[in-house]
N, C-alpha and C positions, 0 to 999 in steps of 0.2 A: 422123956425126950420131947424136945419143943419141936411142931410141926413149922414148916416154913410157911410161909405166906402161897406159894406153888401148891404147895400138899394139900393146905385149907381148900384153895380155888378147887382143885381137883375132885376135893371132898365134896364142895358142895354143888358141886357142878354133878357128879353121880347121886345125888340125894336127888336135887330137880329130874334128872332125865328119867330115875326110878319113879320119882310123884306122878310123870307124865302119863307113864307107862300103866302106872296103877289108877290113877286118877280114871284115863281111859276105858280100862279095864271092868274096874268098881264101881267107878263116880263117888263122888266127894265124901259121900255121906257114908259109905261104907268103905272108905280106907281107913285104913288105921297108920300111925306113926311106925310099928310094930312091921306092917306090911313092905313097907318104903323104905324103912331099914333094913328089911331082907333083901328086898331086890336090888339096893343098892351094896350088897352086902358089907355090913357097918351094924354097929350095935346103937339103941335106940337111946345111947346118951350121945352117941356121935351127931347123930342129929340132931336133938337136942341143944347141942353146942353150936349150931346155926340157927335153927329157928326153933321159937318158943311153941306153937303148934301146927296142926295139917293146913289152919288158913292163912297161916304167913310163909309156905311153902308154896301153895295157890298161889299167892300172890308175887311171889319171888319167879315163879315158873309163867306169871303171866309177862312181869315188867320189864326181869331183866332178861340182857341180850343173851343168849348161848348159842353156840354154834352158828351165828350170821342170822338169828331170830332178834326183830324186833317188833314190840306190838305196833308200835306206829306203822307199820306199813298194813297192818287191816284197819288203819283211820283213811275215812273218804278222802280226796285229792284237797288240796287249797284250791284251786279254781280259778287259775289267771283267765282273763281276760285279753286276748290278742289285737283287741280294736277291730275286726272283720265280723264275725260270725257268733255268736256268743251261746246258740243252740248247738253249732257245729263242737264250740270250744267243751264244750260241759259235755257232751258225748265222745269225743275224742280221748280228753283223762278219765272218763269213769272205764272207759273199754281199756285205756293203758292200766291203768292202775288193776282193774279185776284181769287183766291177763299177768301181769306180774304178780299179783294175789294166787291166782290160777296155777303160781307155778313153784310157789313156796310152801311146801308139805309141814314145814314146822308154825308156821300161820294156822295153816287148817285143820291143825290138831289141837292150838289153842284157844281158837273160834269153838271148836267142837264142846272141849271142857266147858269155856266161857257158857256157851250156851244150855247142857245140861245141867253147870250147878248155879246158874243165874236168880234161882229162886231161893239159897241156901243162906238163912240168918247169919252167918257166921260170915259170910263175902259179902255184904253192906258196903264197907269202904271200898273193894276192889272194882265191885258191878260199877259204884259210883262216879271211881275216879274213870271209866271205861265211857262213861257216858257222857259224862262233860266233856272230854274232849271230841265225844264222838257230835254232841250237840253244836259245839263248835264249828266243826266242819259242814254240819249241816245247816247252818243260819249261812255259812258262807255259799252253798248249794242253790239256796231260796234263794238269796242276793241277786245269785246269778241268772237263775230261771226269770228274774224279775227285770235284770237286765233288758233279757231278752223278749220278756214281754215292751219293754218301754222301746225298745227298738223298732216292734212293728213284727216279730217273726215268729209270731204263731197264728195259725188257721183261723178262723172266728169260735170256732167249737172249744179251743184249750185258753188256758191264761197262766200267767205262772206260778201261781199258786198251786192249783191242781196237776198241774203238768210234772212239778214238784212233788206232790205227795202218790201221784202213780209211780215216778221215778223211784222215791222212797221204799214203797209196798215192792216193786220189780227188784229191788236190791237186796231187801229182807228175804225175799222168799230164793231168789240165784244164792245167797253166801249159807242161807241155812240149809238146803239142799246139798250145796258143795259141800259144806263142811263136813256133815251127817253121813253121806251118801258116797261110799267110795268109788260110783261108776261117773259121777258126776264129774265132765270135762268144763270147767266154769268160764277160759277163756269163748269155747264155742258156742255154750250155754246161752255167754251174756251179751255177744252178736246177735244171735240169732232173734232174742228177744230187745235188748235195746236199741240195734240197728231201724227196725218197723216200729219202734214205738216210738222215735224221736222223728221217721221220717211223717209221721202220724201227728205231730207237733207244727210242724212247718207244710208240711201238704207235700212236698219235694224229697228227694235225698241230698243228705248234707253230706259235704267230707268228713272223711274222717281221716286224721293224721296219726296214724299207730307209729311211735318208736321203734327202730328196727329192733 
């Protein structure tokens, strides 16, 4: 009997949410195809008939959308520019962006994966393609901070270079704690910490415009 196209999605859609579950569980290195097919309950040629091994499930669990999951929204903001403020503008979307980060539990399960099998031979292309776009966003971040240094709006102590790569270091260590750390609240988190460390930039407090 031929599956429809519904049944397949269906299908594959409980092989991902099993991988998640197990990946979680395990980590990479010690799932098995075998595993994923139990908990998705399906037999290991059913999966098979979707992806060829455990790292193109990885990567299928990181890419694509499921359930209103996409990985683009754990990519840094773009970074417009409003013509006013430009230390203001770069604090304003990394707090919008890390509170609505903050508040998407299928994100911070993927970060989580992302981060324990980040050193795993076999996810080469997936860490990669993760990182280009993340690099991306972040040459657009420097831009900015740079902006704001040619503006005139950092203290004599910062410039935007370095103001840039503390911002960087304050980011790695809030999303790795969130993700890792299930008491971790990363919207209050990453007030508490970038709010004084951008007024720490400009010598004053800046607005900040949060999204309702």
């Amino acid at each position: 009997m031929r599956r429809t196209k519904e049944e397949a999605e269906r299908t594959r859609a409980s092989i991902l949410l099993s991988a998640e579950s197990t990946f979680l569980k395990n980590g990479f290195a010690e799932t098995t195809l075998a595993q994923i097919a139990e908990g998705a309950n399906l037999t290991r040629g059913a999966v098979h008939w979707h992806f060829d091994d455990k790292a193109a499930i990885f990567s299928a669990l990181v890419f694509e959308s499921l359930e209103g999951y996409s990985w683009r929204k754990f990519m840094l903001p773009a970074f417009v520019y409003s013509g006013e403020n430009a230390l203001s503008d770069i604090q304003s979307q990394l707090l919008n962006w890390l509170i609505d980060l903050g508040n998407d539990a299928s994100c911070r399960r993927r970060i989580a994966l992302l981060l324990r099998a980040r050193h795993e031979n076999a996810l080469v292309q997936t860490i990669q393609k993760i990182e280009i776009e993340h690099n991306t966003r972040s040459a657009l971040m420097l831009q900015s901070f740079r902006r704001a240094e040619t503006l005139g709006e950092f203290v004599p102590c910062w410039d935007g270079t370095t103001a840039f790569r503390a911002v960087t270091w304050a980011l790695k260590g809030l999303s790795t704690e969130w993700a890792l750390n299930a008491s971790t609240e990363l919207a209050s988190e990453a007030r508490g910490l970038l709010v004084p460390l951008f007024q720490s930039f400009s010598g004053s407090a800046l607005k900040v415009a949060l999204r309702e």
